[in-house]
KOLMI-5843 format. One record per residue (C-alpha): residue in one letter; x, y, z; residue number from 1. Coordinates in nm, 2 decimals, decimal comma, padded with zeros to 4 digits. Layout:
N
atom residu->A; east->X; north->Y; up->Z; num->NUM;
...
END
This chain:
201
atom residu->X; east->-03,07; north->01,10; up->-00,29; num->1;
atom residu->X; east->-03,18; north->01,33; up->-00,62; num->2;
atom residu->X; east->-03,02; north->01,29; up->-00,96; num->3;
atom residu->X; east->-02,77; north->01,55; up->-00,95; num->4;
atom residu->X; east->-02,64; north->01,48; up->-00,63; num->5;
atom residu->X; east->-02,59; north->01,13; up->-00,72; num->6;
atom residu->X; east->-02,40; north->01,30; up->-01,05; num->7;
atom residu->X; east->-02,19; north->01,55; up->-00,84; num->8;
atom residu->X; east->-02,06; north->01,23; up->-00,66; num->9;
atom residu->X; east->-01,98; north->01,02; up->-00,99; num->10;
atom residu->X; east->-01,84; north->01,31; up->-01,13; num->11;
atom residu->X; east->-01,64; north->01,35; up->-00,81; num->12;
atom residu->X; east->-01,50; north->01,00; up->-00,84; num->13;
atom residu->X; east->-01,43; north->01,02; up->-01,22; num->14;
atom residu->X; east->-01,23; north->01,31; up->-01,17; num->15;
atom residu->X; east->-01,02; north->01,14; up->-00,88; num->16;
atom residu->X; east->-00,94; north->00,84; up->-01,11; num->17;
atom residu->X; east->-00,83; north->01,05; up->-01,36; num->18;
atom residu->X; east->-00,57; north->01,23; up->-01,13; num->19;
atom residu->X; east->-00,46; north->00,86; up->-00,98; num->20;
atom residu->X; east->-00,38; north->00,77; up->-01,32; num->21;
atom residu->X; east->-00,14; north->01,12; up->-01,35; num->22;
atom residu->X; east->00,00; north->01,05; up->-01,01; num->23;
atom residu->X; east->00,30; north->00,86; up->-00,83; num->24;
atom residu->X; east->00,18; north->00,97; up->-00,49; num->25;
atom residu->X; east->-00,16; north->00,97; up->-00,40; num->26;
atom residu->X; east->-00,32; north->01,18; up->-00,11; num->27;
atom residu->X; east->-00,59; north->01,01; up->00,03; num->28;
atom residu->X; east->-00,83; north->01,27; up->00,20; num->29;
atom residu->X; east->-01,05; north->01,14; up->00,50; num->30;
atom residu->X; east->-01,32; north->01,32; up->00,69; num->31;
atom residu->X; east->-01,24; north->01,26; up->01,06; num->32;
atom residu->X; east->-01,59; north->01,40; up->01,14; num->33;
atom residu->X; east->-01,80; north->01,13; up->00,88; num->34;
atom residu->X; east->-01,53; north->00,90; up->00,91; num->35;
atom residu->X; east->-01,44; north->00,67; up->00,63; num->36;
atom residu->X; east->-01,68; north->00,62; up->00,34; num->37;
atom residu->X; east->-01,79; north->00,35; up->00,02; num->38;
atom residu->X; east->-01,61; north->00,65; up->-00,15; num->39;
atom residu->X; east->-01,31; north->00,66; up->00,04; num->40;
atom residu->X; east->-01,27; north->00,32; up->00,01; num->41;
atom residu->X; east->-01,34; north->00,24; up->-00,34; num->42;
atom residu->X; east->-01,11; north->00,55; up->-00,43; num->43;
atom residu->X; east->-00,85; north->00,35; up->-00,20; num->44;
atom residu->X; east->-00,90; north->00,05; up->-00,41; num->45;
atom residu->X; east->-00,85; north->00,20; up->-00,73; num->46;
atom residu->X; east->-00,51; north->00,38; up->-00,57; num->47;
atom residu->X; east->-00,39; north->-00,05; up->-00,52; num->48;
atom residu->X; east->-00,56; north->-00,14; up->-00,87; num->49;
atom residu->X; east->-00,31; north->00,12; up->-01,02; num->50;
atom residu->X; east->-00,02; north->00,07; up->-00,82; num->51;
atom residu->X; east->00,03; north->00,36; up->-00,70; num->52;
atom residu->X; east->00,18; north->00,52; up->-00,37; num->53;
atom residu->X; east->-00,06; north->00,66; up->-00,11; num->54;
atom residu->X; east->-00,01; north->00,87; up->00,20; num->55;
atom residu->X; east->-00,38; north->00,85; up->00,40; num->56;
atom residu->X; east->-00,49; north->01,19; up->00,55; num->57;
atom residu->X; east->-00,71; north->01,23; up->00,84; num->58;
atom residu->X; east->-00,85; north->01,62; up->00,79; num->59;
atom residu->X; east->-01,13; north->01,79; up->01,02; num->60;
atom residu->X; east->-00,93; north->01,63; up->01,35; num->61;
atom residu->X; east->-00,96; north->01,96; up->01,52; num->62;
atom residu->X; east->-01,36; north->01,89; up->01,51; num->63;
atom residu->X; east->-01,28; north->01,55; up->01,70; num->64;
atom residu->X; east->-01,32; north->01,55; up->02,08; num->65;
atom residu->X; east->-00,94; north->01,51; up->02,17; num->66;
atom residu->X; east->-00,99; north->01,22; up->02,43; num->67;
atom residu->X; east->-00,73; north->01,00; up->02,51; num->68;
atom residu->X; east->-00,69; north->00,75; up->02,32; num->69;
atom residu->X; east->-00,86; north->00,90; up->02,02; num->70;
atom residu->X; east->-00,63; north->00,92; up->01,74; num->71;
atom residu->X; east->-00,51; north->00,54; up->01,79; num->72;
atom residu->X; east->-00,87; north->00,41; up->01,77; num->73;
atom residu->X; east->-00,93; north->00,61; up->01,45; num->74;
atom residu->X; east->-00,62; north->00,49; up->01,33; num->75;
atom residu->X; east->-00,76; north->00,13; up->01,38; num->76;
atom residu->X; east->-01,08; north->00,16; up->01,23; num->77;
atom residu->X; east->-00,93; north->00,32; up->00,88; num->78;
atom residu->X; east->-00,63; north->00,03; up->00,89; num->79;
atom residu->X; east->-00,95; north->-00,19; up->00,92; num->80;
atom residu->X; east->-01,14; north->-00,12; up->00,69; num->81;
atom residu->X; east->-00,88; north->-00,03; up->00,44; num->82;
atom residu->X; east->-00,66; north->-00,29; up->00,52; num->83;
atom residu->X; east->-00,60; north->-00,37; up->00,15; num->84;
atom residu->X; east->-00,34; north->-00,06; up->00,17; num->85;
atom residu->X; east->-00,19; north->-00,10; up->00,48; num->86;
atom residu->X; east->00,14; north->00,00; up->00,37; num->87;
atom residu->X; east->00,02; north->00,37; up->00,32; num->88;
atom residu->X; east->00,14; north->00,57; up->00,65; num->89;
atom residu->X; east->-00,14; north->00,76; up->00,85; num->90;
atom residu->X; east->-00,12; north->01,13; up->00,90; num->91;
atom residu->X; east->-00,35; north->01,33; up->01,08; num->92;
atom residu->X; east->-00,45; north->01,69; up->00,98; num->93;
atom residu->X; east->-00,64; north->02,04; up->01,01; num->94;
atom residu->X; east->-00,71; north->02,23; up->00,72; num->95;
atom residu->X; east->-00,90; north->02,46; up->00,90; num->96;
atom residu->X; east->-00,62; north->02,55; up->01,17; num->97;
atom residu->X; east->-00,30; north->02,43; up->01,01; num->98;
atom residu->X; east->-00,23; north->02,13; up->01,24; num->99;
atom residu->X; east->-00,03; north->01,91; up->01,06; num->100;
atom residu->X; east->-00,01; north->02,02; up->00,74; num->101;
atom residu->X; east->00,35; north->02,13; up->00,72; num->102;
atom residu->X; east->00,42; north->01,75; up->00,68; num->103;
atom residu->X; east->00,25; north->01,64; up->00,47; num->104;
atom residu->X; east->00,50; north->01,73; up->00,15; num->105;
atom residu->X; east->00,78; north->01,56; up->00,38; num->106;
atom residu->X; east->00,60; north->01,24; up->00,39; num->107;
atom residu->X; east->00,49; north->01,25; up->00,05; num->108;
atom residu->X; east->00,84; north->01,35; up->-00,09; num->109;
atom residu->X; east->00,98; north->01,05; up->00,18; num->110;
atom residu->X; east->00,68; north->00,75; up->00,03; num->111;
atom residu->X; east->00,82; north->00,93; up->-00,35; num->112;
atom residu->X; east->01,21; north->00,81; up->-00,25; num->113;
atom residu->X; east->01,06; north->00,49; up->-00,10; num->114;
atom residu->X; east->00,88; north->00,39; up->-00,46; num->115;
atom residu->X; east->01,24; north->00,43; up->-00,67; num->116;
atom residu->X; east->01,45; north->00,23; up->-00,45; num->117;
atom residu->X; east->01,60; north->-00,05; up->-00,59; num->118;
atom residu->X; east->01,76; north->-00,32; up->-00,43; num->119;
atom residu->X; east->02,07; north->-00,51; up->-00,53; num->120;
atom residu->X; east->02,04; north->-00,89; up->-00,63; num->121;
atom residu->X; east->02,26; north->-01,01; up->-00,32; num->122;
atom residu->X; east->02,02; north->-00,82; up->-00,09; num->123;
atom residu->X; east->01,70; north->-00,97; up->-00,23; num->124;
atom residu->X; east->01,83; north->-01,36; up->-00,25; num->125;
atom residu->X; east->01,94; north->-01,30; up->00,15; num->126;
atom residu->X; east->01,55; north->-01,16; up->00,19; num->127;
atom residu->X; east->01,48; north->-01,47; up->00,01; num->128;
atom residu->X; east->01,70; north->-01,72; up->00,18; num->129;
atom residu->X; east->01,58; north->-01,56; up->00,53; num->130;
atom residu->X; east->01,20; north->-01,61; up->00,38; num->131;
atom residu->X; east->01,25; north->-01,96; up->00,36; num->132;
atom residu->X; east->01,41; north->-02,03; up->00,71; num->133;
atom residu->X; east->01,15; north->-01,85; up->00,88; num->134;
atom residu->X; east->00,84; north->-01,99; up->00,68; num->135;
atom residu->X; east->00,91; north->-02,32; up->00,48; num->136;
atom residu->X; east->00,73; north->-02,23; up->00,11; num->137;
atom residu->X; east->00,42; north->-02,44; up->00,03; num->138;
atom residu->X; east->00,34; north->-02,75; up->-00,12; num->139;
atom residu->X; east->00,04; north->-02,89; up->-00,34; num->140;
atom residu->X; east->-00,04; north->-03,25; up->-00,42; num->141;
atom residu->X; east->00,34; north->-03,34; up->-00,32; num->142;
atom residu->X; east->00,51; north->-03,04; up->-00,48; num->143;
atom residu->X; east->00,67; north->-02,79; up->-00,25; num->144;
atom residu->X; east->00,77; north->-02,41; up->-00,43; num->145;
atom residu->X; east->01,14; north->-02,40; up->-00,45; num->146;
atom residu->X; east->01,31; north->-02,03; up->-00,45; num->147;
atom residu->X; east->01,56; north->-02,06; up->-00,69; num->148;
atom residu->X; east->01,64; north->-01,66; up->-00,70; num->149;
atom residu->X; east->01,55; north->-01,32; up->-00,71; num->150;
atom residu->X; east->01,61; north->-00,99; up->-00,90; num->151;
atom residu->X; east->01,47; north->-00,65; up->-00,89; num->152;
atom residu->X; east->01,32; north->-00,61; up->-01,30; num->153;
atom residu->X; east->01,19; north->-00,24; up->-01,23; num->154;
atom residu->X; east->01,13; north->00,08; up->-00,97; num->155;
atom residu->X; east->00,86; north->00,28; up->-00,98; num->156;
atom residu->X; east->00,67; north->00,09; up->-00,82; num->157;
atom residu->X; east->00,95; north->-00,20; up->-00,67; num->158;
atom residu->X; east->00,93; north->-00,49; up->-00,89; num->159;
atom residu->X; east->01,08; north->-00,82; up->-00,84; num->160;
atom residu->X; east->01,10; north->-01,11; up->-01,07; num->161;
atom residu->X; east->01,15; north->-01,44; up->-00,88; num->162;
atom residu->X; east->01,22; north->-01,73; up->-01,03; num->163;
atom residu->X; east->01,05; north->-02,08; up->-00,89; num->164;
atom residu->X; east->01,00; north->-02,45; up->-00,97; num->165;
atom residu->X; east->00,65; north->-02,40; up->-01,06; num->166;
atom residu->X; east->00,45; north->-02,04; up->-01,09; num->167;
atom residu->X; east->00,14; north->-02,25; up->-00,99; num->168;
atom residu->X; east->00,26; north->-02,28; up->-00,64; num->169;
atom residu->X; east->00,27; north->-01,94; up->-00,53; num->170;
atom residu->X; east->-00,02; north->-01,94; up->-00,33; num->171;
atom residu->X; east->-00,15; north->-01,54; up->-00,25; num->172;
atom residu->X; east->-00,06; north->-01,59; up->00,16; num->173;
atom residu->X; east->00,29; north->-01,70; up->00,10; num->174;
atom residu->X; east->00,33; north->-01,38; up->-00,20; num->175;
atom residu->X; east->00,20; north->-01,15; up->00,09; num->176;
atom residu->X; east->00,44; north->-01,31; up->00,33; num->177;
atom residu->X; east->00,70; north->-01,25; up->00,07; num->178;
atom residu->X; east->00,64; north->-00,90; up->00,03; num->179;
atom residu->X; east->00,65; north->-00,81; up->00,39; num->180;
atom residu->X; east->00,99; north->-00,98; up->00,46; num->181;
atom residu->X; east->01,07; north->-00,74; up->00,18; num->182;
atom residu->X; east->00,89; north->-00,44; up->00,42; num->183;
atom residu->X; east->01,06; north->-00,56; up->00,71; num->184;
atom residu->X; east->01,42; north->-00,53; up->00,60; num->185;
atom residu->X; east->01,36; north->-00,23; up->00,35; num->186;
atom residu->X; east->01,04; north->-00,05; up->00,44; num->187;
atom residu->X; east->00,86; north->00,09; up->00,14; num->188;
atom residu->X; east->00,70; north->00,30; up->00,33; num->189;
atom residu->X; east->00,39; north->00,40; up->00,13; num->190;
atom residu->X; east->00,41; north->00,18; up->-00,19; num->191;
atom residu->X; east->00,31; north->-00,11; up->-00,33; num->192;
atom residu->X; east->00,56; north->-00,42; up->-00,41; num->193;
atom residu->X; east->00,47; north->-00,64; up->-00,72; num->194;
atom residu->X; east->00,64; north->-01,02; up->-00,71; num->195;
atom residu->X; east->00,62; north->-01,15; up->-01,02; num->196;
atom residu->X; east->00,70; north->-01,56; up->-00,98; num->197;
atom residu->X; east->00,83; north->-01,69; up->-01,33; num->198;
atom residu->X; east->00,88; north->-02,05; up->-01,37; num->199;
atom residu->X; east->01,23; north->-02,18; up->-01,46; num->200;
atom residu->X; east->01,38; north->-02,58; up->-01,57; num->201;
END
């Protein structure tokens, strides 16, 4: 590709960091006719870097043979290959003939309530205490995490502080595994959850 083109493109991308860093909500725009792209994707990853919320739009599906079936594969192949943001809902649209569009502020306005929501302490040491019966937490050279509590510190996004035996043992798996216990009893539909271990005597 030529010079400018290659500029258009960074210029493109500088501009949609920029208006990340203003946002709550992103709008992730995908082409259903090129599919997903390095762009769309490393747009995505900024969107998680920031910790911000993202609804994932699927425009041009009118120029998509509607076979059955079609929409659900599609919907596979973007939670594949953005599967780093797998908590953004999937909406597909039409520009062109209006298909869709009318909910797209719903959801967006829905994801916005989602990232403010805070939970009470009770609530989160049950999420806790339920975490721990279903998964035991894990151990490393004869240590095993201990939950001692929870609290939420912050909203916008959901932040919650939990306090442990040792930070160190808060392997990445059992954080993810964490957050979607917290997913499965609350949703957060659209936004990212930050668990922040601190270590306590």
């Amino acid at each position: 590709r030529g010079k400018v083109e290659r500029g258009v493109e960074q210029f493109s991308v500088l501009r949609s960091f920029k208006a990340i860093e203003r946002a709550d909500v992103v709008l992730l725009l995908i082409d259903a006719v090129s599919g997903i792209s390095a762009q769309d994707a490393h747009i995505a990853g900024f969107v998680v870097e920031a910790a911000r919320s993202c609804v994932i739009l699927v425009n041009k599906w009118d120029a998509v043979p509607q076979t059955a079936g079609a929409q659900e594969q599609f919907a596979q192949r973007v939670r594949q290959d953005l599967k780093f943001i797998d908590y953004a809902p999937l909406h597909f649209i039409s520009a062109k003939t209006g298909a869709g569009v009318d909910q797209v502020l719903p959801i967006a306005l829905r994801v916005q309530e989602e990232r403010l929501v805070r939970l009470s302490t009770s609530k989160i040491n049950r999420i806790l205490v339920n975490a721990k019966d279903r998964q035991a937490p894990p151990a490393h050279a004869g240590r095993q995490l201990k939950l001692l509590y929870g609290t939420q510190v912050r909203a916008d996004p959901p932040t919650f502080m939990i306090y442990v035996n040792d930070p160190a043992l808060l392997h990445f798996s059992y954080r993810r595994f964490l957050e979607n216990r917290f997913r499965d009893e609350y949703g957060f539909l659209g936004t990212p959850i930050r668990i922040v271990a601190k270590g306590r005597r």
